[in-house]
C-alpha positions in Angstrom: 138.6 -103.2 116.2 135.2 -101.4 116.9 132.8 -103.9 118.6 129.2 -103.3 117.1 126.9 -103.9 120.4 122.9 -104.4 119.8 120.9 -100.4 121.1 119.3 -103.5 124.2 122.2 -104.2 125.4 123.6 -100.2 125.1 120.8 -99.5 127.1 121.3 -102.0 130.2 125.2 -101.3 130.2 124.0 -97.3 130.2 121.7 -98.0 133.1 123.6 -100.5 134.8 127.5 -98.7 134.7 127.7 -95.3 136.0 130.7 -94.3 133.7 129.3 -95.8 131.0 128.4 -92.5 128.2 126.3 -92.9 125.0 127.9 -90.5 122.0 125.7 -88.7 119.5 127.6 -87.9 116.5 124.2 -87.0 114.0 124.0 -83.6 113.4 122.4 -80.6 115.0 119.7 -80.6 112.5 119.0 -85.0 113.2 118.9 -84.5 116.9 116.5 -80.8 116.0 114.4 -83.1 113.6 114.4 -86.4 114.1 115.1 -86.5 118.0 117.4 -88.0 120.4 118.1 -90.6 122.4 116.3 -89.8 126.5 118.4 -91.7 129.1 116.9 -89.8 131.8 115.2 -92.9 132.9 119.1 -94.1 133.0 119.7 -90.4 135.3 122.1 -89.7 132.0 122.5 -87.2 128.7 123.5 -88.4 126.0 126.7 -86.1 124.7 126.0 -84.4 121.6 129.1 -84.0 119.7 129.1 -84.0 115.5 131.3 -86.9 113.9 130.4 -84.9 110.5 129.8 -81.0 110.7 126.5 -79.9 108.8 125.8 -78.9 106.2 129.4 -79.2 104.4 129.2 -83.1 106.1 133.2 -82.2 106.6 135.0 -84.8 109.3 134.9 -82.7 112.3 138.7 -82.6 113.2 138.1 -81.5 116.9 136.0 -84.6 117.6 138.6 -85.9 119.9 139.4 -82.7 121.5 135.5 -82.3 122.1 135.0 -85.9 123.6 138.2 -84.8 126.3 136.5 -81.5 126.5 133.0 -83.3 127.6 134.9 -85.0 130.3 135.5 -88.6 128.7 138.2 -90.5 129.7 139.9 -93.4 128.7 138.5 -96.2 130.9 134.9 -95.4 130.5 132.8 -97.6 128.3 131.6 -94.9 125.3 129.1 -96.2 122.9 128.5 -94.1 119.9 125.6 -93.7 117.9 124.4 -92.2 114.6 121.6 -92.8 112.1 122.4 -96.3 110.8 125.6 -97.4 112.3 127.9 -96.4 109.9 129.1 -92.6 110.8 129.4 -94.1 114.7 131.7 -96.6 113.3 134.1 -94.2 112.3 133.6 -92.1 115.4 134.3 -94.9 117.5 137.2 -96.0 115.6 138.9 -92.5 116.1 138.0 -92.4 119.2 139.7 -95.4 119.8 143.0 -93.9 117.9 142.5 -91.3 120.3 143.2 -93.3 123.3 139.3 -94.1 124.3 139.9 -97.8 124.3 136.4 -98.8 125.4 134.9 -97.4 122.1 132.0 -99.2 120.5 129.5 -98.6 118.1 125.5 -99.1 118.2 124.2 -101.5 115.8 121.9 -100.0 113.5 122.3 -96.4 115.2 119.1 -94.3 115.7 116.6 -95.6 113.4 118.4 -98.4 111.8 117.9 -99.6 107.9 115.2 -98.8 105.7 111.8 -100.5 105.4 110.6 -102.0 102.3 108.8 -98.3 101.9 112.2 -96.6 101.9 111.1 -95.6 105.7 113.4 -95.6 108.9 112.7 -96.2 112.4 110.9 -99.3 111.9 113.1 -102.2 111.3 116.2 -101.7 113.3 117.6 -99.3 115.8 117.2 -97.6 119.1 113.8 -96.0 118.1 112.3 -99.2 116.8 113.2 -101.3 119.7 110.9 -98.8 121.8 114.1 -97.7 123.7 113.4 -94.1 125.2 113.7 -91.4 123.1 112.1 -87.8 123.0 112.0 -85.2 120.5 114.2 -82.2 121.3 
């Protein structure tokens, strides 16, 4: 069972545990457009590694080859994000298939739900809690 933990609380266990890693699964053309997650304040990067590939949105089958291949390892805390939530949960949950135990997913991802505009970025999420972010 994925444990859904609040982007706040990511952020302190990012700057607080040196093993811990924050997981971007987006894809190359969210973190191109929309921007990524900074934890250089944290002296981190977050790992950039598609759950879905664009622009076929396939599963990407060699997402737990890529996480090994990044240097994760089973006891470190990973926390993966994505837009809302939802793509991270999966990513977490193979991840956790995979052996990464200490797999959990961001609550409302990068920029959360929707506003009452049909907007993102305002409501929920890592961007909307003022958490550091930069475009890339």
């Amino acid at each position: 069972m994925v444990e859904n933990v609040p982007p706040a609380q990511v952020w302190e266990a990012l700057k607080s545990n040196p093993k811990a890693q924050l997981v971007d699964v987006r894809t190359d053309a969210e973190w191109n457009f929309v921007g990524l997650p900074d934890l250089a304040p944290a002296g981190k990067q977050a790992l950039l590694i598609q759950w879905q590939v664009y622009p076929s949105m396939q599963v990407n089958g060699n997402f737990a080859d890529q996480l090994k291949q990044a240097g994760c390892t089973p006891d470190q805390h990973l926390y993966f994000i994505c837009r809302s939530g939802q793509r991270s949960l999966a990513a977490a949950q193979a991840a956790q298939e995979a052996g990464f135990s200490r797999a959990y997913n961001v609550a409302d991802g990068f920029e959360g739900p929707p506003d009452g505009a049909g907007h993102r970025g305002h409501v929920g999420g890592w961007k909307a809690l003022g958490l550091p972010w930069r475009q890339r």
